[in-house]
C-alpha positions as CSV (number, residue, x, y, z in Angstrom):
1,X,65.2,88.6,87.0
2,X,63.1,89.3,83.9
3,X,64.8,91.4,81.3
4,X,63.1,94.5,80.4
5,X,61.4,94.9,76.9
6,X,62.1,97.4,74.9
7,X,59.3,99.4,75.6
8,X,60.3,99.9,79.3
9,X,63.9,100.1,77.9
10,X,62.4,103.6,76.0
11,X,60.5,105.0,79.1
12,X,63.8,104.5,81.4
13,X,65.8,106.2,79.1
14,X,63.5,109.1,77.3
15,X,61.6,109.5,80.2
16,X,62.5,108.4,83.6
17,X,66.0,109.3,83.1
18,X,65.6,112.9,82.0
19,X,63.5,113.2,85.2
20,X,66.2,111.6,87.4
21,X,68.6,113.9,86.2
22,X,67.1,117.1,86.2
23,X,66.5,116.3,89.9
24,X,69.9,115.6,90.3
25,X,71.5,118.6,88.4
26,X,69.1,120.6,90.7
27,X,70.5,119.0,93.7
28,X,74.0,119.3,92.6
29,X,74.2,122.8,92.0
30,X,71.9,123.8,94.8
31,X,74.4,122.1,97.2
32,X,77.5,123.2,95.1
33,X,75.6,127.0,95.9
34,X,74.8,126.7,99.8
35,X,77.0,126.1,102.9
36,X,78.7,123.0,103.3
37,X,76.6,122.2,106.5
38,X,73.7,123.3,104.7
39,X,74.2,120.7,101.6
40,X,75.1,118.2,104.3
41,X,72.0,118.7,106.2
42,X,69.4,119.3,103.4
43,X,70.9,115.4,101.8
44,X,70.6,114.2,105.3
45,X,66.9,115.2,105.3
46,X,66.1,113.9,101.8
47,X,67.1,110.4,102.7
48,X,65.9,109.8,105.4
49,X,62.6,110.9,104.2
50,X,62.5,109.0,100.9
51,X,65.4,106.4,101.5
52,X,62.6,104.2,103.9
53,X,60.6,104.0,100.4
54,X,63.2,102.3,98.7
55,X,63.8,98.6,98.2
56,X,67.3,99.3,99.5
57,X,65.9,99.8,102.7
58,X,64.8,96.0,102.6
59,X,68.3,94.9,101.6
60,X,69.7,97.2,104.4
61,X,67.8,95.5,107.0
62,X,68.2,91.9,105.6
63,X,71.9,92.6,105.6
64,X,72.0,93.1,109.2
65,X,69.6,90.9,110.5
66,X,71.7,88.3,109.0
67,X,74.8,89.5,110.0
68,X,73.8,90.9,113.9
69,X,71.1,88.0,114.3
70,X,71.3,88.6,118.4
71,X,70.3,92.4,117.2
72,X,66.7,93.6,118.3
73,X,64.2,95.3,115.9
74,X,64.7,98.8,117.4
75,X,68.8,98.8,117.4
76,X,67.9,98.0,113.5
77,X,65.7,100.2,113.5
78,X,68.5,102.9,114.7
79,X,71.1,101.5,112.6
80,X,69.2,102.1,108.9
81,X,68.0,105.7,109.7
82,X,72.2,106.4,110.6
83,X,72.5,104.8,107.3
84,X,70.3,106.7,105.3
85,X,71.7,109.9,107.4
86,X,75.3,109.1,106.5
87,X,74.8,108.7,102.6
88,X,72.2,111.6,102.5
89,X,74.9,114.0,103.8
90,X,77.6,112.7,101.6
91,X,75.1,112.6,98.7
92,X,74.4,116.4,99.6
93,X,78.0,117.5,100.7
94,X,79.3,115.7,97.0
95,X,78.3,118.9,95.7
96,X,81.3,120.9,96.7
97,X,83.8,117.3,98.0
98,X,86.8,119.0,96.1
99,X,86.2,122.0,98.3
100,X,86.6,119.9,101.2
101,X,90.1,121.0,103.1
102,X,92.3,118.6,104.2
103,X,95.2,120.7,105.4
104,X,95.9,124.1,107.2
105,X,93.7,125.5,110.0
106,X,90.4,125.3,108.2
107,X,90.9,121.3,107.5
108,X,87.5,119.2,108.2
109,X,89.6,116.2,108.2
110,X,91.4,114.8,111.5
111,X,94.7,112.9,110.2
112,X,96.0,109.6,112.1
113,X,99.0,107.9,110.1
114,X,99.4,110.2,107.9
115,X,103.4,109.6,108.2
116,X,102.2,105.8,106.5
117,X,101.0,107.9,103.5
118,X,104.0,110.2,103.5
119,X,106.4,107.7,103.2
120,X,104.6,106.2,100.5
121,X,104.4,109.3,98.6
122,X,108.3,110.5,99.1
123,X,109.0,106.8,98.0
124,X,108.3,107.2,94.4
125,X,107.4,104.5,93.2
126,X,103.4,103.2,92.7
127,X,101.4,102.5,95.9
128,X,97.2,101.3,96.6
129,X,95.1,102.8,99.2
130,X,92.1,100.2,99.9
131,X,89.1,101.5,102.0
132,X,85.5,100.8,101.9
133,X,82.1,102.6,101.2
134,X,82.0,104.5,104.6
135,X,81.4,108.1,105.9
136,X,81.9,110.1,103.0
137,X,84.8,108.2,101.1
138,X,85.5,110.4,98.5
139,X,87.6,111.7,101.6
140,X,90.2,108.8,100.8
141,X,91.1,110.1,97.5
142,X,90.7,113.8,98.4
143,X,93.7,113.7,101.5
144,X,96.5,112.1,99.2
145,X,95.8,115.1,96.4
146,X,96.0,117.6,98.9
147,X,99.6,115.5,99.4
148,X,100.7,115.8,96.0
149,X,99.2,112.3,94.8
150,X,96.1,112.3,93.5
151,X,95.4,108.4,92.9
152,X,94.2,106.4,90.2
153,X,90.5,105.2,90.6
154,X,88.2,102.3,89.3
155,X,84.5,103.7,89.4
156,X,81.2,102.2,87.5
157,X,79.3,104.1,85.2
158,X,76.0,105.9,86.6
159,X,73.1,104.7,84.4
160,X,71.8,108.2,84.5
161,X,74.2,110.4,81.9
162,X,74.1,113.6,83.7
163,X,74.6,111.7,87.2
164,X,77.9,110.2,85.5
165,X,79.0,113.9,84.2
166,X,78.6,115.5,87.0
167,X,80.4,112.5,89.0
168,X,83.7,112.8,86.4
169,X,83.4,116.3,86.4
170,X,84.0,116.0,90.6
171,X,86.1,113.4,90.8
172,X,88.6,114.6,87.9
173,X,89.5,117.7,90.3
174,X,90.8,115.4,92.5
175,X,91.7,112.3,91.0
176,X,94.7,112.0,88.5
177,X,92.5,109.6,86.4
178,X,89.3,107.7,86.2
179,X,89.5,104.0,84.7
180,X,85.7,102.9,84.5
181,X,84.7,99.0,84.9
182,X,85.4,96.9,81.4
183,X,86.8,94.7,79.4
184,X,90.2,96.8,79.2
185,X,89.9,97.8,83.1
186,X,92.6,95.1,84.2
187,X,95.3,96.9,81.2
188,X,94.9,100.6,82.1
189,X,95.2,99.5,85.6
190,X,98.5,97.8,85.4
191,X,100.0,100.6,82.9
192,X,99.2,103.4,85.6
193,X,100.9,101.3,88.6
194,X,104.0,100.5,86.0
195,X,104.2,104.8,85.2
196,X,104.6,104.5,89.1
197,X,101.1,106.2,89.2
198,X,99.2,105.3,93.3
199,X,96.1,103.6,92.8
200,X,92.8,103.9,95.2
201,X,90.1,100.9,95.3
202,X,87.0,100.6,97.4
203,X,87.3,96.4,97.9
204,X,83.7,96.2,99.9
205,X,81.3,95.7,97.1
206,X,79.6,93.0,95.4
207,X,81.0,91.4,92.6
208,X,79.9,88.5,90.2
209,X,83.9,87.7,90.2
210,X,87.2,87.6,92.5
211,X,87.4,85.1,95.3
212,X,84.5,84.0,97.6
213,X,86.3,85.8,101.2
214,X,84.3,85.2,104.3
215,X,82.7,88.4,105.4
216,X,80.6,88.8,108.5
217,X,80.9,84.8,108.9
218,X,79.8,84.6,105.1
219,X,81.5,84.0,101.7
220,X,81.0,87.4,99.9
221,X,82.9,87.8,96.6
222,X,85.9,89.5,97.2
223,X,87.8,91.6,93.8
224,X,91.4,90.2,94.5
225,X,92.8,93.7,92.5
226,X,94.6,95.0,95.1
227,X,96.2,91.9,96.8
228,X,97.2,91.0,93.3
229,X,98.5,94.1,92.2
230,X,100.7,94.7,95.8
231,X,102.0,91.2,95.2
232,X,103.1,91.6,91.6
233,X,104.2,95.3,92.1
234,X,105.4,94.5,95.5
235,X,104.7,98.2,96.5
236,X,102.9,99.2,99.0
237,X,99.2,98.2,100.5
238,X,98.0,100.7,102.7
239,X,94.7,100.7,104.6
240,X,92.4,103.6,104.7
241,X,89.5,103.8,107.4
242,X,87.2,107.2,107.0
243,X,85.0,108.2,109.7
244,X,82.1,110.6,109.9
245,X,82.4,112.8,112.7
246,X,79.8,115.6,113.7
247,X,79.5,119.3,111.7
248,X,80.7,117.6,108.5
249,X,84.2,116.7,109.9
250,X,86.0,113.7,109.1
251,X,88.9,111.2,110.4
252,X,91.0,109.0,108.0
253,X,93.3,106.3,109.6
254,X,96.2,105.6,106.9
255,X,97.3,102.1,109.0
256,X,101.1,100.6,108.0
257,X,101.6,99.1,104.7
258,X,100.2,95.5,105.1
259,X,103.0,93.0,105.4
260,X,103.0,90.7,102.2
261,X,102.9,86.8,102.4
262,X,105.0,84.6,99.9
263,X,104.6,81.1,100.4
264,X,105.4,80.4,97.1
265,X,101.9,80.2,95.9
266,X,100.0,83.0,94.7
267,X,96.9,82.0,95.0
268,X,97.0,80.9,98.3
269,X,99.3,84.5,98.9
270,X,96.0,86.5,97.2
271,X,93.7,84.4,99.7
272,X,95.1,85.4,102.8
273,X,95.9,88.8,101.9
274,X,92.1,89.3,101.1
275,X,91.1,87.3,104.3
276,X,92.7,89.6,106.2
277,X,91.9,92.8,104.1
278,X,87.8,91.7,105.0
279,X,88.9,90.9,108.3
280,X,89.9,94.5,108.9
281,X,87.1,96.0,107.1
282,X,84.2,94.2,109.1
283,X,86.1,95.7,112.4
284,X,86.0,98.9,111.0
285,X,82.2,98.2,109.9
286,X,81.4,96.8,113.6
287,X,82.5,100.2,115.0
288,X,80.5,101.9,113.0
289,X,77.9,100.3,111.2
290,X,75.6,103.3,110.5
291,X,78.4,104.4,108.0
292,X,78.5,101.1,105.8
293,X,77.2,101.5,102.7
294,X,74.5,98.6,104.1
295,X,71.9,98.8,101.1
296,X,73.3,96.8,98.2
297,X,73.5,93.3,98.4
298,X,77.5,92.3,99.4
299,X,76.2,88.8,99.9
300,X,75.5,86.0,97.5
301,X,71.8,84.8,97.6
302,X,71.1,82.5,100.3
């Protein structure tokens, strides 16, 4: 891909930018204003009107024609407008997440497992929740505040400066701390899980590192963080799957702490614990594909 000049290096960030982010500070405080049903419906409605005009909506349906080839047009078809549904609504409803109850009679989330986290709280010592971009997952940090442990979590900077304000200001309310993606990511990291500090990751994304996993039947680079980390720290790994279910509700499955190989060999210990962390993900994703986060490229050019 050709680099961009520094003239369209200017327009992106005096123009285009300030553009993008009055939009978005619009949005944000329009939907922090309204109903929670309204913000949900009102993003739901944006993206599926403009998401169709993106070049994400290409990826999107390369993505699955690779990875359903037996899938027809129209189930594709069906699949990318849930997709642009799902992350409208958690685009719109990010406007109030921290308002989001998780316990009591008003909670929007449905709890299966939830001993798993417990135990893992009332143990003390440092634990990782994995999950993956699906449904709104800001719901998998959100539930273990409510608990009394509000987790550590890696995030990337937004290229649009109020878009990343607004996302720490959010996040901050729930999280205990924000490490962003850099050079001294891997330090921070370890010094929060040696303070005995739980750690969340989203493992489901691209990267130009980690360890080609298969994924779907394909190779996809896989960050090996949090089989790494649980091995070293042997604390423990536990599983998060978040479902969208209707009027804004929510279900998060906490699964058993994943049992940890030692043959001796880390690498080989990192592999498997990663094969089988993708292995569980692409179930999850099967169930429910019109809530995976289907529009970046996971998968290495082919």
């Amino acid at each position: 891909m050709a680099k961009r000049g520094p003239v369209g290096r200017f327009a992106r960030r005096w123009l285009l930018h300030p553009v993008q982010g009055a939009f978005i500070f619009a949005m944000f405080y329009t939907c922090r204003a309204i109903p929670l049903t309204w913000a949900s419906a009102l993003g739901s409605l944006l993206f599926r009107t403009f998401g169709p005009l993106l070049r994400a909506d290409k990826v999107a349906r390369m993505n699955l024609k690779r990875c359903y080839p037996e899938m027809s047009q129209a189930e594709i078809d069906t699949i990318v407008r849930g997709v642009w549904d799902n992350l409208g609504r958690g685009a719109g409803e990010w406007g109030q997440v921290d308002l989001i109850p998780t316990t009591g009679p008003r909670s929007r989330v449905e709890i299966v497992g939830e001993e798993h986290l417990l135990n893992a709280i009332e143990g003390g010592g440092p634990f990782i929740v994995f999950s993956a971009h699906m449904a709104n997952w800001e719901i998998g940090s959100l539930v273990p505040a409510h608990r009394g442990a509000p987790l550590v979590n890696i995030y990337r900077f937004a290229a649009i400066p109020i878009m990343d304000h607004l996302f720490r200001k959010i996040r901050l309310r729930f999280c205990r701390e924000l490490i962003a993606k850099g050079r001294d990511n891997p330090r921070r990291i370890f010094e929060a899980l040696k303070a005995g500090r739980p750690l969340g990751l989203l493992v489901d994304q691209k990267l130009n590192e980690g360890m080609a996993i298969p994924f779907f039947g394909r190779d996809a680079m896989t960050p090996t963080a949090p089989a790494d980390l649980a091995l070293r720290f042997k604390c423990p790994l536990i599983p998060a799957r978040i479902e969208r279910l209707p009027n804004v509700r929510f279900r998060i499955t906490a699964y058993p702490p994943m049992e940890l190989p030692d043959t001796g060999d880390r690498k080989e210990d990192v592999r498997m614990l990663l094969t089988r962390i993708n292995a569980m993900i692409e179930e999850w994703v099967r169930e429910r594909p019109e809530q995976w986060f289907w529009v970046h490229r996971r998968w290495p050019k082919e």
